[in-house]
C-alpha positions as CSV (number, residue, x, y, z in Angstrom):
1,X,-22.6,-3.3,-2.7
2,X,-22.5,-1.1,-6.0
3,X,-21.4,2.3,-6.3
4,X,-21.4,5.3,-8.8
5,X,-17.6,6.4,-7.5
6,X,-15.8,6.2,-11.4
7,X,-18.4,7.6,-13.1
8,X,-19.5,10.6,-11.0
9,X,-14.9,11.1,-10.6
10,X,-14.8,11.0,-14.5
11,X,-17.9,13.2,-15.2
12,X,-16.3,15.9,-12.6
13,X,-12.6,15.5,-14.3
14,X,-11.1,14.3,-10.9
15,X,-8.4,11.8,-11.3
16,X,-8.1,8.4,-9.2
17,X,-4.8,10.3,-7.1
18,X,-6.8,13.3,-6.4
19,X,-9.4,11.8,-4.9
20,X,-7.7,9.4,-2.8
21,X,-5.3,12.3,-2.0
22,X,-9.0,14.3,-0.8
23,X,-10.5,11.4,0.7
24,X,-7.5,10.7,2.6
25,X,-7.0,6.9,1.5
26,X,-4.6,5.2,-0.8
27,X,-5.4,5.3,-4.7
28,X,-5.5,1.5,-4.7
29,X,-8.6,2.1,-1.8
30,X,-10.4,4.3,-4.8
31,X,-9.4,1.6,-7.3
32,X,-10.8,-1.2,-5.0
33,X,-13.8,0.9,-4.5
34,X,-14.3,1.7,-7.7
35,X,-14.3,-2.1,-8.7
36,X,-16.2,-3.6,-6.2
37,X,-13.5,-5.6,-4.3
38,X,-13.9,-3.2,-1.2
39,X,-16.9,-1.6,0.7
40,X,-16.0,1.6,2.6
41,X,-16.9,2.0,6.1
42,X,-19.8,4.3,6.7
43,X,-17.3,7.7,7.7
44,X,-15.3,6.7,4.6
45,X,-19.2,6.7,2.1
46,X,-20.6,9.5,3.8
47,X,-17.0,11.6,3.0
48,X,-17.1,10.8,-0.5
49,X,-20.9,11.5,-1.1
50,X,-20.4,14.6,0.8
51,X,-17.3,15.9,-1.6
52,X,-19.4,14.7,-4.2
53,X,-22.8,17.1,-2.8
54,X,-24.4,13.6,-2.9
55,X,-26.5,11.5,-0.5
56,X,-24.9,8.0,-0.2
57,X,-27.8,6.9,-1.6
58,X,-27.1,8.5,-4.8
59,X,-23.0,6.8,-4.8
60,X,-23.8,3.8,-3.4
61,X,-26.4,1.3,-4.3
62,X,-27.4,-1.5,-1.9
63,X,-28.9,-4.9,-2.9
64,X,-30.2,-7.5,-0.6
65,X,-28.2,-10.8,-1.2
């Protein structure tokens, strides 16, 4: 699974540490995320599309395998 978690952070001027300090996880978690090595439960994608006044649709983007 994609997701639009670094771009929508830098467009809003929120650094990797903040983030993971507001979303409660680790900054490697965000970095993970943010690279594709980890997929976040669903409480973990609906917090960060929420903080972002997203749907998860809009962060995350699914693909059939």
């Amino acid at each position: 699974m994609k997701n639009k978690i670094e771009a929508i952070r830098k467009e809003k001027g929120i650094l990797q540490e903040e983030f993971a300090k507001a979303m409660g996880v680790s900054r490697q978690t965000i970095s993970s995320l943010e690279n594709g090595r980890y997929n976040p439960s669903i409480l973990l994608a609906h917090k960060i599309a929420t903080f972002f006044e997203m749907t998860i649709e809009e962060v995350f983007v699914f693909e059939e395998e």
